[in-house]
C-alpha positions as CSV (number, residue, x, y, z in Angstrom):
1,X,-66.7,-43.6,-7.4
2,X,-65.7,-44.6,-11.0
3,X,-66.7,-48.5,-11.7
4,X,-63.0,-48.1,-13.5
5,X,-60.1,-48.8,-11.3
6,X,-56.5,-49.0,-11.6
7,X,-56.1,-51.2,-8.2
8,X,-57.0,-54.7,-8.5
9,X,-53.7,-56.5,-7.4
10,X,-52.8,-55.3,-3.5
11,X,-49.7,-56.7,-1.6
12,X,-49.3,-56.1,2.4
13,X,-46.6,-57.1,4.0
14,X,-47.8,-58.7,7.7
15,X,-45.8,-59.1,11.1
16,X,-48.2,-59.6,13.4
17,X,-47.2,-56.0,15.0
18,X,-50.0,-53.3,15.6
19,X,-49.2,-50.9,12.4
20,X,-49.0,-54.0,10.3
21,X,-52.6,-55.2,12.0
22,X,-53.6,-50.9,11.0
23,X,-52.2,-51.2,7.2
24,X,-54.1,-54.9,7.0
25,X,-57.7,-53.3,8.2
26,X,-56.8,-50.7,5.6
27,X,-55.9,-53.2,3.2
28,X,-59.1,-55.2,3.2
29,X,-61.1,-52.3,3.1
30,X,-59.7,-50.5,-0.3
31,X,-59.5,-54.5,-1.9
32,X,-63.5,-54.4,-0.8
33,X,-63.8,-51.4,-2.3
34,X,-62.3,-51.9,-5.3
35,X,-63.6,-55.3,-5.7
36,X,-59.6,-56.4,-6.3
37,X,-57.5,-59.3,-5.1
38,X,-55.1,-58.9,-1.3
39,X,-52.1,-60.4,-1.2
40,X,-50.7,-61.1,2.7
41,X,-47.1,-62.0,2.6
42,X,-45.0,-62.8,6.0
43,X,-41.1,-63.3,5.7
44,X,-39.4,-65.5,8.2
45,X,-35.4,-65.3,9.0
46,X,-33.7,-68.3,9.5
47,X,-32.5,-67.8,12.7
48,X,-29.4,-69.6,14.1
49,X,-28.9,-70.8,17.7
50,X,-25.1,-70.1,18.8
51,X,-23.3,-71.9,21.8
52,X,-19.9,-71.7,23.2
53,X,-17.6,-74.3,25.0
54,X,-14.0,-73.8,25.5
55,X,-13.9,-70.7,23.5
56,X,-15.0,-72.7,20.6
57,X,-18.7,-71.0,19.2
58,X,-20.5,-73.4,17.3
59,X,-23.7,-72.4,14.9
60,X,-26.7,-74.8,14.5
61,X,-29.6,-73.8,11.6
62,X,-32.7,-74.2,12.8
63,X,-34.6,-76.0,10.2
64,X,-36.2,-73.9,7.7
65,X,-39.3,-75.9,7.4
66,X,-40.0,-75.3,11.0
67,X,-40.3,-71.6,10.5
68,X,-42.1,-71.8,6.9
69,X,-44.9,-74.0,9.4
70,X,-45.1,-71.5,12.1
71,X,-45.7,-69.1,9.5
72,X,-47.8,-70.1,6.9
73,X,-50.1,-71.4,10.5
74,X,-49.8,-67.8,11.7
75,X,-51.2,-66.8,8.4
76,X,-53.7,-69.4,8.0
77,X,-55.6,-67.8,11.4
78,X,-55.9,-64.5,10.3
79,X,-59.4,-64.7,9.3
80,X,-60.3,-65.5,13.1
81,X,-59.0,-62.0,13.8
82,X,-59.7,-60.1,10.6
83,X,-63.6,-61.4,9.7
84,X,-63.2,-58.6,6.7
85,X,-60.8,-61.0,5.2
86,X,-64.3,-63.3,3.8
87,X,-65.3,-60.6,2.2
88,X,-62.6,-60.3,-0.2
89,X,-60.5,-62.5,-2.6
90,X,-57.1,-62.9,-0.8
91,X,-54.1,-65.4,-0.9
92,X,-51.4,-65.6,1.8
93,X,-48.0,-65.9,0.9
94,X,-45.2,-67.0,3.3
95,X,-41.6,-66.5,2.3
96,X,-37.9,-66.8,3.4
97,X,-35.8,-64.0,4.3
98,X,-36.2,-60.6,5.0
99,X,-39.3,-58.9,4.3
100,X,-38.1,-56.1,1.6
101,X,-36.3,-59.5,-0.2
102,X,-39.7,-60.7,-0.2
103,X,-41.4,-58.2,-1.3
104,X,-38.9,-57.8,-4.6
105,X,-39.2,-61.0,-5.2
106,X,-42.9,-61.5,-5.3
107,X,-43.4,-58.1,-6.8
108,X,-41.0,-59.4,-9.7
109,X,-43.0,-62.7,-10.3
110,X,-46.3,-61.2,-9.9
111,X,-48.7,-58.0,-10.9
112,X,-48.6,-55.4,-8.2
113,X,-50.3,-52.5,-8.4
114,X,-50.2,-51.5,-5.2
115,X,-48.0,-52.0,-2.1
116,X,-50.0,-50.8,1.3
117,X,-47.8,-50.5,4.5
118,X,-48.0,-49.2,8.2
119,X,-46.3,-47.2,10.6
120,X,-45.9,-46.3,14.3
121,X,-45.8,-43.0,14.2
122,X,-42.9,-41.1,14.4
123,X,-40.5,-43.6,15.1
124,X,-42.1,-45.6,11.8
125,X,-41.5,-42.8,9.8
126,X,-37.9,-42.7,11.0
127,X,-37.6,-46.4,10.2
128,X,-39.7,-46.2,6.8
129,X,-38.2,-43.2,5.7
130,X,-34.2,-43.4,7.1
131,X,-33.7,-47.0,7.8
132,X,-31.7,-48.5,4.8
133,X,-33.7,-52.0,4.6
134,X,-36.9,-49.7,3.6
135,X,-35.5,-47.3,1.8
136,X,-33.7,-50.0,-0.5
137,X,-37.0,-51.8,-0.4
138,X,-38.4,-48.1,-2.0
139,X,-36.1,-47.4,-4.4
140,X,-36.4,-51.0,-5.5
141,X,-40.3,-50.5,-6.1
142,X,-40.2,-47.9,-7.8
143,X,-42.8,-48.6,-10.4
144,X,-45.2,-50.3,-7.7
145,X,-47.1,-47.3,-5.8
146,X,-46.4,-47.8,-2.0
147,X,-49.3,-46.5,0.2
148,X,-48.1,-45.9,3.9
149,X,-50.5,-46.2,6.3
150,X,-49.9,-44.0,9.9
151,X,-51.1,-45.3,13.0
152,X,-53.5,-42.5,13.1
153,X,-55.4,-43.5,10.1
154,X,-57.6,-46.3,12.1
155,X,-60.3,-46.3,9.3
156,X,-60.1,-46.5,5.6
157,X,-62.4,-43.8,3.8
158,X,-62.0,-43.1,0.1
159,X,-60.1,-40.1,-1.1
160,X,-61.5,-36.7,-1.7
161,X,-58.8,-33.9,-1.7
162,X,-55.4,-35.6,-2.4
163,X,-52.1,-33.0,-3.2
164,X,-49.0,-34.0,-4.4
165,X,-45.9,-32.7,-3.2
166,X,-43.3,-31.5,-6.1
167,X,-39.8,-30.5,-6.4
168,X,-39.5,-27.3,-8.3
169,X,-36.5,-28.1,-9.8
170,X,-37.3,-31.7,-10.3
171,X,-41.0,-31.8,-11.8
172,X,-41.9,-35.8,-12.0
173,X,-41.9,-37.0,-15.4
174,X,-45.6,-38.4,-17.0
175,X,-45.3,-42.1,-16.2
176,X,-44.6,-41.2,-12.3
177,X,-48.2,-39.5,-12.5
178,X,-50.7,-42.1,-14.4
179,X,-51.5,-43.3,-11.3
180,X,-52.4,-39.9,-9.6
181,X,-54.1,-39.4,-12.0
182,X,-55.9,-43.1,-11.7
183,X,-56.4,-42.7,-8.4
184,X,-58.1,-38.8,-9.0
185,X,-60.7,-40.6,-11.3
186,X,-61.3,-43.3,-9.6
187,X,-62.4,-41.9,-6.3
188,X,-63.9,-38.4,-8.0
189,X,-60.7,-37.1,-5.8
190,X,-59.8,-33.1,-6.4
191,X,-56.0,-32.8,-6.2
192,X,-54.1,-29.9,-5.6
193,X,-50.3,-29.6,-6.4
194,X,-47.9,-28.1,-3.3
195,X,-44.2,-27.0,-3.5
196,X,-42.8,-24.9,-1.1
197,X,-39.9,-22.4,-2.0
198,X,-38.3,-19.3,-2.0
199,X,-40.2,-17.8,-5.0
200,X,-42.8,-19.0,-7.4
201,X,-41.8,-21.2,-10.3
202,X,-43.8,-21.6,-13.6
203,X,-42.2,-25.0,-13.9
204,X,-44.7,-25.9,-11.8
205,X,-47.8,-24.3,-13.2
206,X,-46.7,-26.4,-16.6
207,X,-46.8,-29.3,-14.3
208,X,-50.2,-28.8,-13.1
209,X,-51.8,-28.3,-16.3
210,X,-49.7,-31.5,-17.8
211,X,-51.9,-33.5,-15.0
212,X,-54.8,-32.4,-16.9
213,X,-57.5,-32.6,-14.0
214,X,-57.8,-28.3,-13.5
215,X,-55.6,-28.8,-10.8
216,X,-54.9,-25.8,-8.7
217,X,-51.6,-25.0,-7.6
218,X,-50.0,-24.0,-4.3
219,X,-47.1,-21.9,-3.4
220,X,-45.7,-22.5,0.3
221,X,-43.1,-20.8,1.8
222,X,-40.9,-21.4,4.9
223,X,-39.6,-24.8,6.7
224,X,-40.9,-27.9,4.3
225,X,-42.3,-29.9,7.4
226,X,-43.7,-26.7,8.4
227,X,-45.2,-25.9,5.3
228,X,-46.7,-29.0,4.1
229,X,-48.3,-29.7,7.8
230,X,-50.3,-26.6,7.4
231,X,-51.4,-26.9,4.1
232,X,-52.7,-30.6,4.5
233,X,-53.8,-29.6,8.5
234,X,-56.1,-26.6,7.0
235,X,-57.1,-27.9,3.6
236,X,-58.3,-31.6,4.8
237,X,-55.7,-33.9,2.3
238,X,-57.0,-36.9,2.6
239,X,-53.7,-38.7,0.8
240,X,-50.3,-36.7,0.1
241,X,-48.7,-37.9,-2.8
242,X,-44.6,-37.6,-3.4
243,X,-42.6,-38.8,-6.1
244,X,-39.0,-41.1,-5.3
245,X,-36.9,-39.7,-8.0
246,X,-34.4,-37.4,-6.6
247,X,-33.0,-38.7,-3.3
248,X,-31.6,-35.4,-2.1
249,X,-35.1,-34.2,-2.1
250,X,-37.1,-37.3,-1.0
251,X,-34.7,-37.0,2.1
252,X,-35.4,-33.3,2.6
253,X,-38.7,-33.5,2.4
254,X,-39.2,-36.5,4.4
255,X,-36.7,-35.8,6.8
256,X,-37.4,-37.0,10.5
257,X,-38.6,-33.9,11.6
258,X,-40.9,-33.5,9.1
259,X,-42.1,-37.3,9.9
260,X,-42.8,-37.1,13.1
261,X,-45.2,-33.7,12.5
262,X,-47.1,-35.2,9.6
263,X,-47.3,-38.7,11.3
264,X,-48.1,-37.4,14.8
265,X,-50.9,-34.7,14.2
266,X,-51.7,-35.5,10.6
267,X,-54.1,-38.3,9.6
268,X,-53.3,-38.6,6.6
269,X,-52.0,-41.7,4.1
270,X,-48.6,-41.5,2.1
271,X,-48.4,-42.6,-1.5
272,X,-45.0,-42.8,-2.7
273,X,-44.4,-42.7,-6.5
C-alpha cells in the first residue's frame, strides 16, 4: 500500500441499528489503516409528546437537553462494544435533527474526505438509493466521496480490482475522478472502466486513457443490473465506483432492481462520486 493517502478525515453516521454497527467495524478498520482520524456522529429528533382532551390536541417539547444526554451517553459507550475504537484517533459528535441535516452541517464546518455508510440489503438500497432524505443528503455531498457499506461486506479488506461504472453519454468530468484515481494508488488497486450499451463508444476509450492508470475498458450489453452483476460477480470488484452527476442515469442504474441484485449476491462496497 502507498504510505501516501488521500483519506485521513472519515465521517460515519451511527444509529445504533445493525448496518450502522457493519459500516462502523468498516469504518475503524480503513481509519486503522490509513492511520487517519473517525468521526462518529448520531442525530437526535426532538420528539414531541401529543395529548387530546375535549377535542383540543395539545403539543409538549420534550427538552432538547434530555435527548443531546441520552446521546452523547449512547456514544460515549461505544468503545465497550467496538474495542477497535482505541486503536484509532476518533471524536464523537452528537447533533440535533435529522441525520442528512447533520451530516451537511458538519461536513460544511469541517474536512471530510470521506463519508462511510451501511445498508440492509435490498431494502437499504431502496432507502439509500430512492428515499428522498438520502438522496438529498447525496446530491448535497457531492464533493465528499460516500462509501456504502452492504450488509454482506462483514469485513474490511483493502481494494484490489475496483471498476467504475460510466455513462456513455455522460463521461465524468476530471475533478469527479482524483479520487479514483487516489484511491487506485493508494491501495496498488487495478481499475477497470464498465458501461453497458447498445454499441461501443470511443467516448469512453478517451475516458479511460484521461484516468491515466492503463485502465482497460469494458463493453456490456443487455439489462444494466444484469450487466454490471456479472461483470463484478466474475471479475472479483472489490469496490464499484459511480459518479452522481446526471440523475436520470444515477436512477437507472441504481434502480431498485438493480439494488437488490448487487446488494443481495454481491459483496461488494459502493463509492459514490
Amino acid at each position: 500500500m502507498n504510505t501516501v493517502t488521500p483519506i485521513k478525515n472519515i465521517l460515519t453516521p451511527y444509529d445504533g441499528s445493525p448496518q450502522a454497527k457493519n459500516a462502523l467495524w468498516y469504518a475503524i478498520s480503513l481509519t486503522k489503516l490509513v492511520s487517519g482520524h473517525l468521526t462518529i456522529l448520531k442525530s437526535y429528533n426532538v420528539a414531541m409528546e401529543t395529548t387530546t382532551a375535549d377535542a383540543t390536541t395539545s403539543i409538549y417539547p420534550i427538552a432538547l437537553t434530555d435527548f443531546r444526554e441520552i446521546t452523547e451517553d449512547e456514544l460515549s459507550e461505544l468503545n465497550s462494544e467496538f474495542k477497535e475504537l482505541d486503536e484509532v484517533q476518533y471524536t464523537t459528535v452528537s447533533s440535533p435533527g435529522i441525520i442528512i441535516t447533520a451530516i451537511e452541517i458538519y461536513t460544511e464546518d469541517n474536512p471530510t474526505d470521506m463519508i462511510i455508510m451501511g445498508t440492509d440489503g435490498a431494502n437499504g438500497w431502496d432507502e439509500f438509493i430512492g428515499g428522498s432524505t438520502t438522496a438529498n443528503m447525496v446530491g448535497n455531498t457531492a464533493s465528499t466521496p460516500l462509501w456504502v457499506v452492504p450488509h454482506t461486506v462483514k469485513s474490511y479488506e483493502p481494494p484490489k480490482n475496483i471498476a467504475i461504472a460510466v455513462d456513455p453519454d455522460n463521461t465524468p468530468a476530471a475533478e469527479k475522478i482524483t479520487f479514483l484515481k487516489e484511491v487506485s494508488t493508494l491501495f496498488s488497486a487495478e481499475v477497470s472502466v464498465i458501461y453497458v450499451a447498445d454499441k461501443k463508444t470511443e467516448s469512453i476509450n478517451t475516458f479511460a486513457e484521461s484516468i491515466e492508470l492503463n485502465t482497460p475498458v469494458h463493453w456490456l450489453q443487455g439489462d444494466i443490473d444484469d450487466a454490471l452483476l456479472d461483470f463484478s460477480t466474475t471479475n472479483d470488484i472489490d469496490v464499484l465506483f459511480v459518479v452522481h452527476k446526471d440523475r436520470n442515469f444515477f436512477a437507472s442504474l441504481f434502480h431498485s432492481s438493480v439494488a437488490k441484485k448487487i446488494v443481495s449476491h454481491a459483496s461488494m462496497p459502493v463509492i459514490v462520486l
